[in-house]
C-alpha positions, 0 to 999 in steps of 0.5 A: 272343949267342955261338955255342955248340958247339951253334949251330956243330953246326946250322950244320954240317948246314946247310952239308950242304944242296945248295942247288941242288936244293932236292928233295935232302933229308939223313938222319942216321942212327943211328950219326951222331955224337951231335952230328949228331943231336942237331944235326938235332933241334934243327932240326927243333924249330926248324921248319927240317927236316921230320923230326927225322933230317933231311928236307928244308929248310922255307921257313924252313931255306932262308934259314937254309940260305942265310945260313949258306952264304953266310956261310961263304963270306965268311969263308973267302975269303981277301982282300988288305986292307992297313991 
């Protein structure tokens, strides 16, 4: 699987997600970009949000959330590995 304009779209606004408070939700709002909001209805389709212009996480988007945070986090850190 390759990670289409549209996938990297939804990772975006789940990186948007505090993660700390998980009673903070997103809205995107009319004259969000159409690739905000298009991103965040297809999350909503995906039962990952409770509303198709944000909302909160689901259980489901939680560990989406997670996963993608995390995983930005790894590939932005820069390491020191010598081959």
């Amino acid at each position: 699987m390759a990670y289409t304009p549209e996938l990297i779209a939804e990772l975006e606004i789940l990186a948007l997600y505090n993660l700390d408070n998980t009673q903070e939700g997103l809205k995107v709002h009319n004259n969000a970009s159409n690739k905000a909001q298009a991103a965040i209805m297809r999350l909503h389709d995906k039962g990952l949000v409770t509303q198709a212009d944000g909302g909160y996480l689901t259980s489901l988007g939680l560990d989406a959330a997670e996963h993608a945070q995390a995983l930005l986090t790894i590939l932005a850190t820069e390491t020191s590995h010598s081959s």
